[in-house]
C-alpha positions in Angstrom: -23.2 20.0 -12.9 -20.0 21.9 -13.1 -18.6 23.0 -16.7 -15.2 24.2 -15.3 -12.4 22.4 -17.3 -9.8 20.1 -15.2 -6.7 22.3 -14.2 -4.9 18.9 -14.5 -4.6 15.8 -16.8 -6.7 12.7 -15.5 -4.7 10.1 -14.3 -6.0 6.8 -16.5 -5.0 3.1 -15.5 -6.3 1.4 -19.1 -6.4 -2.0 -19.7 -3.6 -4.2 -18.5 -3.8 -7.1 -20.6 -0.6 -9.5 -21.1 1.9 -10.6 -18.6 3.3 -8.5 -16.0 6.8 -6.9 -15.7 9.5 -9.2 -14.9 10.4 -8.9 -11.2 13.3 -6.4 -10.2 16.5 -7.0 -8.8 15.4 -5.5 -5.2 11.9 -7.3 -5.4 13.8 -10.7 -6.0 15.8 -9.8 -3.0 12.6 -9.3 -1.0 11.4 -13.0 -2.4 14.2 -14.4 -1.4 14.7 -13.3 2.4 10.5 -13.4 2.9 11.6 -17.5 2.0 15.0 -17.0 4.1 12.6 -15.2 7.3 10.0 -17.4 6.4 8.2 -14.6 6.7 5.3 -13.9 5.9 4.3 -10.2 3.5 1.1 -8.8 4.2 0.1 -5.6 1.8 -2.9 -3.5 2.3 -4.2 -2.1 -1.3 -2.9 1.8 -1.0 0.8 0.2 -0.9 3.0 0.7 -3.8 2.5 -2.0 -6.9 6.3 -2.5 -6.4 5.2 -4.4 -3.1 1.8 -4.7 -4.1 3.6 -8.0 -6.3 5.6 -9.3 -3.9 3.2 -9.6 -0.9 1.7 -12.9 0.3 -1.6 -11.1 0.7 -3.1 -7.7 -0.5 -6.4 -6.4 1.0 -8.4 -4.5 3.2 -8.2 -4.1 7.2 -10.7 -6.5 7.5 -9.1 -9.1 5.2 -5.4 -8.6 6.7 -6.5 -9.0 10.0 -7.5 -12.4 9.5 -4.4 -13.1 8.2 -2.6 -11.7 10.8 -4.0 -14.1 13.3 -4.3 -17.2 10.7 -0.4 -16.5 10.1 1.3 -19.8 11.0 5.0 -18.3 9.6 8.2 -17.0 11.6 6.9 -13.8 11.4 4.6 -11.2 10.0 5.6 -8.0 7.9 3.2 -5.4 7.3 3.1 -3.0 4.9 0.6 -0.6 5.8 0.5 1.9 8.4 1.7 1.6 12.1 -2.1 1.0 13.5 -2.6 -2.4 11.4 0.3 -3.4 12.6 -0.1 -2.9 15.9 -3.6 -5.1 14.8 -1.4 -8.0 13.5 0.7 -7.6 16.7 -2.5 -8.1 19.1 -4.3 -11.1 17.3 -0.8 -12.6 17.2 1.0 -12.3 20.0 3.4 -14.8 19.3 5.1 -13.4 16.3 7.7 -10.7 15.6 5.9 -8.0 13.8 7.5 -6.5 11.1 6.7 -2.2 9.7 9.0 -1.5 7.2 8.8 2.2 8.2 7.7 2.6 12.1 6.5 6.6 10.8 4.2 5.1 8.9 0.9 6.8 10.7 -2.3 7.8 10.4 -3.9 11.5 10.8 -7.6 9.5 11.7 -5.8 7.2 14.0 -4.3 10.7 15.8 -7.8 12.7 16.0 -8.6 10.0 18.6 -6.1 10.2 21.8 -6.5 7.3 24.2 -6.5 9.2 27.2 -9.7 11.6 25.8 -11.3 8.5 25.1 -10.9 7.5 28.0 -12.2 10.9 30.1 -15.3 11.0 27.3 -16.4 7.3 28.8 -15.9 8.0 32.3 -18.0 11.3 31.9 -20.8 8.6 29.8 -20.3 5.6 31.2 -23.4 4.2 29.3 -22.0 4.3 25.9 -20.8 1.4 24.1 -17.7 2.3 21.7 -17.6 1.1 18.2 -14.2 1.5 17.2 -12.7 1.6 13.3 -10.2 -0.2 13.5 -7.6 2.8 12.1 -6.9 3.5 15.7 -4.4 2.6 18.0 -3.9 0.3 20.6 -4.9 2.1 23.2 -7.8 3.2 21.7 -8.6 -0.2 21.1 -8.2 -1.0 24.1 -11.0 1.1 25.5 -13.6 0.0 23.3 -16.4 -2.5 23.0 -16.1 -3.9 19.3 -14.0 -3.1 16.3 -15.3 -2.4 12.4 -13.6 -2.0 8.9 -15.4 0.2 6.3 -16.4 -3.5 5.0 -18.3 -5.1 8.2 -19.2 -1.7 9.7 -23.1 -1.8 9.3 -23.1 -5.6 10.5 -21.1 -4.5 13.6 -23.6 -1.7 14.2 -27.1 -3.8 13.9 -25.3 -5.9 16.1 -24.9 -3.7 19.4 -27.2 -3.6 22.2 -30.3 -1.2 21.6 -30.4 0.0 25.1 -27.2 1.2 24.6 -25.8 4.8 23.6 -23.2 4.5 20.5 -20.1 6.5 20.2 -18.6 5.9 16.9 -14.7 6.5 16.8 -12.3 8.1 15.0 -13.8 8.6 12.0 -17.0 10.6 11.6 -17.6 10.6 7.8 -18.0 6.5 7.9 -19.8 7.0 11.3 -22.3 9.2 9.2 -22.8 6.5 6.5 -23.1 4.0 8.6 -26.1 5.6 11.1 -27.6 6.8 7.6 -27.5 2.8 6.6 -28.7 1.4 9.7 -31.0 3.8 11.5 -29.0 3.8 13.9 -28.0 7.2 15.9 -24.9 7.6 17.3 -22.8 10.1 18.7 -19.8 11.0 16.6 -16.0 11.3 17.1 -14.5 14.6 15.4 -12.2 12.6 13.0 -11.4 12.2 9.6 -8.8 10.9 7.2 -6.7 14.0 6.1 -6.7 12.5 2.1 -10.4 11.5 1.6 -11.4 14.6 2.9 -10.0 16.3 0.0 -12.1 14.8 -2.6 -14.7 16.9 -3.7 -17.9 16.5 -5.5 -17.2 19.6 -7.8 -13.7 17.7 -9.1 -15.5 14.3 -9.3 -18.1 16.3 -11.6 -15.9 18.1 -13.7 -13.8 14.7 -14.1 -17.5 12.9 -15.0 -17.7 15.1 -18.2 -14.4 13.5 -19.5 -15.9 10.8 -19.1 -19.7 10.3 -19.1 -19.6 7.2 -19.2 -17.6 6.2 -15.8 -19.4 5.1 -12.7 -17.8 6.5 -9.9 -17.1 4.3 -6.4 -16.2 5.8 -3.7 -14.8 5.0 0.1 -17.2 5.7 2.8 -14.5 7.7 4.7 -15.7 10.6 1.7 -17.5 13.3 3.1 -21.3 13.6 2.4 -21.6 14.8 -0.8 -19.4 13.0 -2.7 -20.7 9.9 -1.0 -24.5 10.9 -1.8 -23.5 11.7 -5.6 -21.5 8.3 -5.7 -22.8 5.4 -8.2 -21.4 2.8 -5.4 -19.7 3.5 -1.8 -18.3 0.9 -0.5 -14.5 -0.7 1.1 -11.8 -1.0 -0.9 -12.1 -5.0 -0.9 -15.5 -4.2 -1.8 -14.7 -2.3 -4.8 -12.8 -5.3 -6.6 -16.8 -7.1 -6.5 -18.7 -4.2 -7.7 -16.2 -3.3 -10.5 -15.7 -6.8 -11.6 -19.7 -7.8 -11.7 -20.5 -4.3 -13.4 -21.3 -4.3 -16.6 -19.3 -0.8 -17.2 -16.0 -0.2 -18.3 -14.9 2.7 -16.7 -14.9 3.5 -13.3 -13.6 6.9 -11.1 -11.7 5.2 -8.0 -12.6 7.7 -5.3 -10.3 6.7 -3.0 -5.9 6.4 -2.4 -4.9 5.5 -6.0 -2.9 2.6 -4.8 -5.8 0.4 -5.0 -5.9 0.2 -8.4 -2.9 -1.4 -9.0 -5.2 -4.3 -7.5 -8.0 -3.4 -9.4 -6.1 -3.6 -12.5 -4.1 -7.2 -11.4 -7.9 -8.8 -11.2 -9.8 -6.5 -13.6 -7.2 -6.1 -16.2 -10.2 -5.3 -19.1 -11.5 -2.4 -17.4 -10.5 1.0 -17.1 -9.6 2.8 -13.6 -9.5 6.6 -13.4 -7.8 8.0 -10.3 -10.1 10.1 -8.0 -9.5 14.0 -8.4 -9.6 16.8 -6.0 -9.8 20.4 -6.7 -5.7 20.7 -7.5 -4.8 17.3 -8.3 -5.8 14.7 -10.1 -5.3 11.8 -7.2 -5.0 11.6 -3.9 -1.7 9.6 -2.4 -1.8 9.1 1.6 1.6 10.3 2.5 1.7 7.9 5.4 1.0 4.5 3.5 3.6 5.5 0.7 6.3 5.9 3.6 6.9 1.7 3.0 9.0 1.7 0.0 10.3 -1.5 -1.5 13.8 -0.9 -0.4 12.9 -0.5 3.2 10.8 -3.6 3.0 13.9 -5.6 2.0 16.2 -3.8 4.6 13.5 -4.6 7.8 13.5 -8.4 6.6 17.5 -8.0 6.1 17.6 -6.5 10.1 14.5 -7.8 11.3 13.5 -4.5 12.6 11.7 -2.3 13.3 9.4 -4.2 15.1 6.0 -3.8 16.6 6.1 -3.5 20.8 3.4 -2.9 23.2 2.3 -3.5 26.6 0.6 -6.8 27.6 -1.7 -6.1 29.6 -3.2 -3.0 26.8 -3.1 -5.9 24.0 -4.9 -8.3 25.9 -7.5 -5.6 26.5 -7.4 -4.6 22.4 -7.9 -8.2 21.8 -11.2 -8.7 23.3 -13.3 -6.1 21.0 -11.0 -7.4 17.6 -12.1 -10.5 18.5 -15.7 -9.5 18.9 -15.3 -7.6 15.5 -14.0 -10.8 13.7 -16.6 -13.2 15.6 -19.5 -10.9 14.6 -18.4 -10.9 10.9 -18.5 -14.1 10.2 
């Protein structure tokens, strides 16, 4: 166990009982043209609270994509990164498709170009790509089923046995997942650039502040902060576990945005952000690039919007369907 002190001050989310904070003056814009648009607000749970509370739905991947393709409104915004909107955008065509800030990306989604995909199954053309679903299009486009963090084992068990599995981008959840299921599989040399920074040194020296905090962590960890972890599991995920456990403190080992959810539905339990070794969370740079002012301005403009080829969303479709067929 390490005994080093914390070169920072935890950040502490106690508990949030009473009413919330009356709605700002920008936020009641935002209500206002999402009823003008009817439009239709989906959140993933690393945005800001700020949109967080205005949002029609806040979730995981896995969650939003049904929504995306249940959405029966004029059109969809999504506030998240540019790859799950490109995932709203193929499970429903129909609809304008709405990124507050079209930078918004994703260093996992970019550790996976389509084109060496694409070489990697020409040179194997046994293997049967499992795809997370923080990839692009084209990426998607090239592969045989779709996962979240959340249905990722399910998806796996679920895959022919005579065939070889390449798991993409991400190879820390690829890891968990063949440790799960038995399953081998080959690998794709990616990683998300903040959960990669969490260490199991700054978790420990966090853990003797407080002793008595169980700490849940994101598959998308590395190895030994998932094997040291009381639970790892997707953020939609984490809501169950935290709620049904009988604790009262928990380390969030994951982008501190989720707690503002974890605090709207578990407001008598306390959240400690997730440390590294220099700071005491972990924000991803590319979700907190939607801001509540540009969520307003894109429903004001109706732009920017979410454009791709036809015949590479059709082909995206197919294993996104699989994915949501095979969770059900």
């Amino acid at each position: 166990m390490a005994t080093e002190t914390l070169n920072y001050e935890p950040i502490v989310f106690t508990p949030k009982l009473g009413r919330e904070e009356p709605l700002t003056t920008i936020q009641k814009e935002v209500m206002a043209l999402k009823k003008e648009r009817n439009a239709v607000i989906l959140a993933h749970n690393y945005q800001y609270d700020s949109i967080q509370r205005v949002a029609d739905y806040v979730g995981d991947s896995l969650g939003l994509a049904y929504r995306a393709e249940e959405a029966d409104a004029d059109c969809i915004v999504f506030c998240g990164v540019h790859f799950m909107a490109e995932t709203a955008k193929i499970v429903n065509p129909s609809k304008p498709v709405l990124l507050p800030d079209m930078d918004a990306g994703c260093s996992l989604s970019d550790s996976c170009p389509a084109d060496k995909l694409a070489a990697y199954k020409k040179a194997n053309p046994n293997v049967y790509v499992v795809a997370y679903i923080n990839c692009s299009a084209g990426v998607k486009s090239l592969s045989d089923v779709i996962c979240t963090s959340g249905n990722a084992m399910k998806i796996v068990a679920q895959v022919p046995e005579d065939r070889d599995i390449l798991f993409v981008p991400d190879q820390n959840l690829g890891q968990w997942v063949s440790k799960q299921t038995g399953r081998p599989m080959k690998l794709w040399p990616g990683s998300c650039y903040a959960h990669v920074l969490f260490t199991q040194q700054s978790i420990e020296r966090l853990k003797l502040r407080f002793p008595k905090a169980l700490v849940v962590a994101h598959p998308e960890c590395v190895e030994t902060v998932r094997d040291n972890a009381d639970e790892v599991c997707s953020t939609e995920k984490m809501v169950y576990f935290c709620r049904d456990n009988q604790a009262e403190q928990f380390i969030i080992v994951t982008e501190p945005g989720m707690i503002h959810r974890l605090q709207r539905e578990i407001p008598d339990k306390t959240f400690i952000a997730g440390p590294t070794d220099t700071c005491a969370c972990n924000e991803c740079r590319f979700m907190k690039m939607n801001t509540i002012e540009k969520l307003r301005d894109c429903l004001k403009t109706m732009s920017p919007q979410i454009d791709m080829p036809e015949e590479i969303r059709q082909k995206a479709y197919a294993p996104i369907k699989r994915m949501l067929e095979w969770s059900k």
